[in-house]
DOKOLMAR-522193 format. One record per atom (N, C-alpha, C): x, y, z; residue in one letter; atom name. Coordinates in Angstrom, 2 decimals. Layout:
DOKOLMAR-522193
- X | Y | Z | a | CA
...
//
This chain:
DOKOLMAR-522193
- -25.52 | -3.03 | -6.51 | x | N
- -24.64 | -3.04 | -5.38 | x | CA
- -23.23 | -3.48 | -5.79 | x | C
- -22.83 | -4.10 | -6.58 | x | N
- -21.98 | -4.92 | -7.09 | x | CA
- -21.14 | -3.69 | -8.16 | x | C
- -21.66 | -2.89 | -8.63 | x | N
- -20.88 | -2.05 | -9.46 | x | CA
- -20.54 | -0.85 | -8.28 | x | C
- -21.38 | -0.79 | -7.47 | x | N
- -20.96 | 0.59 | -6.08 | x | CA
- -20.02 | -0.07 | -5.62 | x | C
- -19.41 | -1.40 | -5.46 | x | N
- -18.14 | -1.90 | -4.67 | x | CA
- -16.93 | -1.98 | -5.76 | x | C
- -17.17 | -2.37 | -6.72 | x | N
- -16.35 | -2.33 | -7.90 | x | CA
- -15.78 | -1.04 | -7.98 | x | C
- -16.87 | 0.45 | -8.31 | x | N
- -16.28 | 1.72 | -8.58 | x | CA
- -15.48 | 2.01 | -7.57 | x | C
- -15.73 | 1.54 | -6.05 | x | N
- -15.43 | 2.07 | -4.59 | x | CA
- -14.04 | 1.70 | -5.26 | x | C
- -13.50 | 0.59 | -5.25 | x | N
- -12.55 | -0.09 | -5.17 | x | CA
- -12.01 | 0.08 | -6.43 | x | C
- -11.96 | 0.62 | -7.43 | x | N
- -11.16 | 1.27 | -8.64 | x | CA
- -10.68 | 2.48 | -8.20 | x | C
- -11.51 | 3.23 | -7.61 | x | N
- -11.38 | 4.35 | -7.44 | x | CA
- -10.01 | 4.86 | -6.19 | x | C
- -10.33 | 3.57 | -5.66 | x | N
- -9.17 | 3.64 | -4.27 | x | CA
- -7.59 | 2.90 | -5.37 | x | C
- -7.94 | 1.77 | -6.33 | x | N
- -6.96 | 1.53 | -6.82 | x | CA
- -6.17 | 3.08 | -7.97 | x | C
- -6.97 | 4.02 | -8.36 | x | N
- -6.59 | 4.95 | -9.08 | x | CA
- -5.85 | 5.85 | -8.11 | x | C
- -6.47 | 6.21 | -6.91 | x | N
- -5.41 | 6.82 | -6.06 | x | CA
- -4.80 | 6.62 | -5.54 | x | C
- -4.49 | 5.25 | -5.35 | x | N
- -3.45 | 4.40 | -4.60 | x | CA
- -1.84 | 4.80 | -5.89 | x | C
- -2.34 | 4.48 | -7.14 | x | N
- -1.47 | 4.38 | -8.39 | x | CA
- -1.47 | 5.91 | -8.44 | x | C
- -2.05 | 6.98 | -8.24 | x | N
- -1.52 | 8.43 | -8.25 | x | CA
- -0.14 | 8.62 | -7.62 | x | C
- -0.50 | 8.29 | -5.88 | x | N
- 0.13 | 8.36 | -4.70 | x | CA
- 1.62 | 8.18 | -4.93 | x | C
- 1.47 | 6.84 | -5.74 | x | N
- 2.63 | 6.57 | -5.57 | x | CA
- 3.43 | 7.15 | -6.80 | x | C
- 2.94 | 7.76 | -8.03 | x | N
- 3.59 | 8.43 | -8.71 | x | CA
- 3.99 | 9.95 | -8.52 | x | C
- 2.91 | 10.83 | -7.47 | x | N
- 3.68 | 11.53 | -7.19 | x | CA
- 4.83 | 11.43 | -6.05 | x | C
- 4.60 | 10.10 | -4.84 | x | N
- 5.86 | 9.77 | -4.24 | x | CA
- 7.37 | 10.32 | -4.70 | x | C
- 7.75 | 10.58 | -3.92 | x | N
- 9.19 | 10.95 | -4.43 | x | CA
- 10.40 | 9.98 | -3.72 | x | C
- 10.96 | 9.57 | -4.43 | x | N
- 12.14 | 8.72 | -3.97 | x | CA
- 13.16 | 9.36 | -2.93 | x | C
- 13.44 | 8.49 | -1.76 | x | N
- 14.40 | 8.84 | -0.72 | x | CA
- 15.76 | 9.07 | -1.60 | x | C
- 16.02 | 7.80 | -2.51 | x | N
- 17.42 | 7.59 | -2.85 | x | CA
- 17.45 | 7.59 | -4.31 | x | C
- 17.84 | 8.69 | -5.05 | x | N
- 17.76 | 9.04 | -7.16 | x | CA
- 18.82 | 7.40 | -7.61 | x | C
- 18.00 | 6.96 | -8.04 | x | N
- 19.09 | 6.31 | -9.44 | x | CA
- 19.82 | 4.90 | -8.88 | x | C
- 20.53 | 4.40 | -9.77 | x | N
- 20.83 | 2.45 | -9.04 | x | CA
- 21.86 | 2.40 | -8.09 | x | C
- 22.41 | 3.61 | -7.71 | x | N
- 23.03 | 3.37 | -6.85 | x | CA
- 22.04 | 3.19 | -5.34 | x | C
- 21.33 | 4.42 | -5.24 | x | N
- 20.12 | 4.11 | -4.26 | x | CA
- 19.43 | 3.06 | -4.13 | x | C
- 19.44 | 2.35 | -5.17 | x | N
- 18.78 | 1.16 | -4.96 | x | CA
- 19.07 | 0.77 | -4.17 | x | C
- 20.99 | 0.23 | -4.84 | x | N
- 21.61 | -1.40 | -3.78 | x | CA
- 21.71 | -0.96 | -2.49 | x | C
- 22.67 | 0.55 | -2.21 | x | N
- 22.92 | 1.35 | -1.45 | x | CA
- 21.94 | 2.39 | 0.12 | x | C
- 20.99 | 2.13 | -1.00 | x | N
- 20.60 | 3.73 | -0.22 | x | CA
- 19.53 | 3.18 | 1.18 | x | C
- 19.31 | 1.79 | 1.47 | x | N
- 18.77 | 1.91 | 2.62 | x | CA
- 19.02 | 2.10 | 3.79 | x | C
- 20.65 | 2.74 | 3.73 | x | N
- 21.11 | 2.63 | 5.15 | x | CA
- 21.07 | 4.87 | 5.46 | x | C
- 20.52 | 5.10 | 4.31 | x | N
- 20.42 | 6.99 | 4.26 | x | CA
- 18.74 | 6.77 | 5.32 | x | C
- 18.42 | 6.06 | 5.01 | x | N
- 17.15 | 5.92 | 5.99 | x | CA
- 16.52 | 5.69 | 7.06 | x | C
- 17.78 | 5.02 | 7.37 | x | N
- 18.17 | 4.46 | 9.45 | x | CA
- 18.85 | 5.24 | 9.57 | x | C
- 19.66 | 6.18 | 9.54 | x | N
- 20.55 | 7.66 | 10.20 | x | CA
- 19.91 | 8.75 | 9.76 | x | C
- 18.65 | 9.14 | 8.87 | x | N
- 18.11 | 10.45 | 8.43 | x | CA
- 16.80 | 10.33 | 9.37 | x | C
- 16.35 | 8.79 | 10.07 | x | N
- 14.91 | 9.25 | 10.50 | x | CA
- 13.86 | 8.56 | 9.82 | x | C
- 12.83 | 7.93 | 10.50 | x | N
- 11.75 | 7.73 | 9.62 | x | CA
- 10.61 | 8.46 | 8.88 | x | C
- 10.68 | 9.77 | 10.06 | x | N
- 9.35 | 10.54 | 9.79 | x | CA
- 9.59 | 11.56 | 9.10 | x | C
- 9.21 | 11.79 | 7.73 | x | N
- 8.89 | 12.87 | 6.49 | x | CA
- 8.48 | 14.07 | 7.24 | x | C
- 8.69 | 14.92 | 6.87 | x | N
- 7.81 | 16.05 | 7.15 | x | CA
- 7.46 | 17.06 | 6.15 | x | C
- 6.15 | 17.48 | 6.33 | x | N
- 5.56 | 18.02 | 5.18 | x | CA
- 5.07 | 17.61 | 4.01 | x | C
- 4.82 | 17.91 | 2.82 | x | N
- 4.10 | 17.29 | 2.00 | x | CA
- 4.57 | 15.95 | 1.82 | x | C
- 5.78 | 15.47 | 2.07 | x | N
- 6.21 | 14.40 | 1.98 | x | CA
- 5.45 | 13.40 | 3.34 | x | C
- 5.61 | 13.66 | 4.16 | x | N
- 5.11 | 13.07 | 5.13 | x | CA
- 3.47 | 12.50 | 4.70 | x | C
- 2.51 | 13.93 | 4.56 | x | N
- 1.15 | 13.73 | 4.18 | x | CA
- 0.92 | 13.03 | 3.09 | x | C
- 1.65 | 12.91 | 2.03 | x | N
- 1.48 | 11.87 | 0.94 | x | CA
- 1.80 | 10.19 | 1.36 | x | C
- 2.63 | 10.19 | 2.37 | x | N
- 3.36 | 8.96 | 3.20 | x | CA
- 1.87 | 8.51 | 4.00 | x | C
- 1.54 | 8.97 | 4.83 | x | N
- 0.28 | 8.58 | 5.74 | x | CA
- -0.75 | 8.51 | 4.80 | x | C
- -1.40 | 9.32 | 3.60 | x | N
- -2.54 | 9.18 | 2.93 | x | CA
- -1.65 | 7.58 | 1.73 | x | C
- -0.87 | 7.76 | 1.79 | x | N
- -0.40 | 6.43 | 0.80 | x | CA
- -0.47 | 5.27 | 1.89 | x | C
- -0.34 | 4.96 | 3.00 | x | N
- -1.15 | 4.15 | 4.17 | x | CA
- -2.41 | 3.69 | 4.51 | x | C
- -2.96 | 4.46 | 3.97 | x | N
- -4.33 | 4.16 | 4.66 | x | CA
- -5.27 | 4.02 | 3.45 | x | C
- -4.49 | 4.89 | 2.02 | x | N
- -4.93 | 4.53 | 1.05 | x | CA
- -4.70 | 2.50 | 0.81 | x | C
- -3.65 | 2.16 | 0.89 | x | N
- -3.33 | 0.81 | 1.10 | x | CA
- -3.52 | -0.47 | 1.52 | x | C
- -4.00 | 0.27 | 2.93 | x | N
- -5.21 | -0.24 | 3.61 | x | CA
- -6.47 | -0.27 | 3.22 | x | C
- -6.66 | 0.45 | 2.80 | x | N
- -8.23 | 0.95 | 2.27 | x | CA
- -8.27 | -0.51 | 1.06 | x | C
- -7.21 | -0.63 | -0.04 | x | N
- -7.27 | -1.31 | -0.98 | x | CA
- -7.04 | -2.52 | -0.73 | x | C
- -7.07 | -3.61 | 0.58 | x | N
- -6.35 | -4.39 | 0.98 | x | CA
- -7.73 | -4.67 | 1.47 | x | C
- -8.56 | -4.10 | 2.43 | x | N
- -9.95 | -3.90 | 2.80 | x | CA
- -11.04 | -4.14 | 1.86 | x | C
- -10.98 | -3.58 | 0.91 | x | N
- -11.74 | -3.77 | -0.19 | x | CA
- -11.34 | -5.03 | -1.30 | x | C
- -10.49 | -5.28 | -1.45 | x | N
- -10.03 | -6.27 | -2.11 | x | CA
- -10.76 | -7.76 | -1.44 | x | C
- -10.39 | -7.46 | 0.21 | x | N
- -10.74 | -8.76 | 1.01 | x | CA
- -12.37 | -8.83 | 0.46 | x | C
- -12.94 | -7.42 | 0.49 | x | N
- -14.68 | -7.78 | 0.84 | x | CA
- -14.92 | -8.09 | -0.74 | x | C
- -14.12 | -7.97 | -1.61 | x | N
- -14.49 | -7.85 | -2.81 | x | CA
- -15.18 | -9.48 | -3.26 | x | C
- -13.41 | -10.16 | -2.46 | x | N
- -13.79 | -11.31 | -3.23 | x | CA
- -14.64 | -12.36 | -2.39 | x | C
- -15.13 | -12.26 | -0.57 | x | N
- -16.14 | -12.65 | -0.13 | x | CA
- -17.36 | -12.53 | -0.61 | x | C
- -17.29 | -11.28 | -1.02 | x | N
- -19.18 | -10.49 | -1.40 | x | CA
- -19.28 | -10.84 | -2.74 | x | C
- -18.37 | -10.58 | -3.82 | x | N
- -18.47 | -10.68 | -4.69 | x | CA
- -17.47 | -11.66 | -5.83 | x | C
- -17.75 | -13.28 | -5.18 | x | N
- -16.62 | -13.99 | -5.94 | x | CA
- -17.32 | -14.58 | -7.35 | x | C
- -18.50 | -14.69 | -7.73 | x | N
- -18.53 | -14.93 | -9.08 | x | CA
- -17.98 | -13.42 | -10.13 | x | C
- -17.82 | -12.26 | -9.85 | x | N
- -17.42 | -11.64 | -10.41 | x | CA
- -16.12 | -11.64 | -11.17 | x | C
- -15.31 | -11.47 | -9.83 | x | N
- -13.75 | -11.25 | -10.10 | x | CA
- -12.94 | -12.57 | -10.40 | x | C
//
């Protein structure tokens, strides 16, 4: 039981770490950094299209890993 929660929860950490590499950045390069959060309060919050669907599955993926993390270390604290 202990390795079925482990794989569960690698497996959500591997697509969590996909997600966010295919993410694509609102704002390219250091100027976006210091700069670019104000392109994001006048463009809108909501993505649309593949951008969007990678945005909501990167959510819930998050959740998912935040969920599992919690039960990880109740259920299973001599492990980790």
């Amino acid at each position: 039981m202990e390795i079925f929660f482990l794989s569960i929860h690698f497996l959500i950490a591997a697509l969590l770490i996909a997600g966010i590499l295919i993410h694509t950045t609102k704002s390219e390069g250091l100027g976006g950094t210091i700069g670019g959060g104000s392109d994001s309060v006048f463009r809108g919050g909501s993505a649309k299209g593949f951008e969007g669907f990678i945005e909501r599955m990167l959510t819930y993926i998050a959740w998912a890993f935040l969920i599992t993390s919690f039960f990880n270390s109740i259920f299973l604290p001599g492990i980790l």
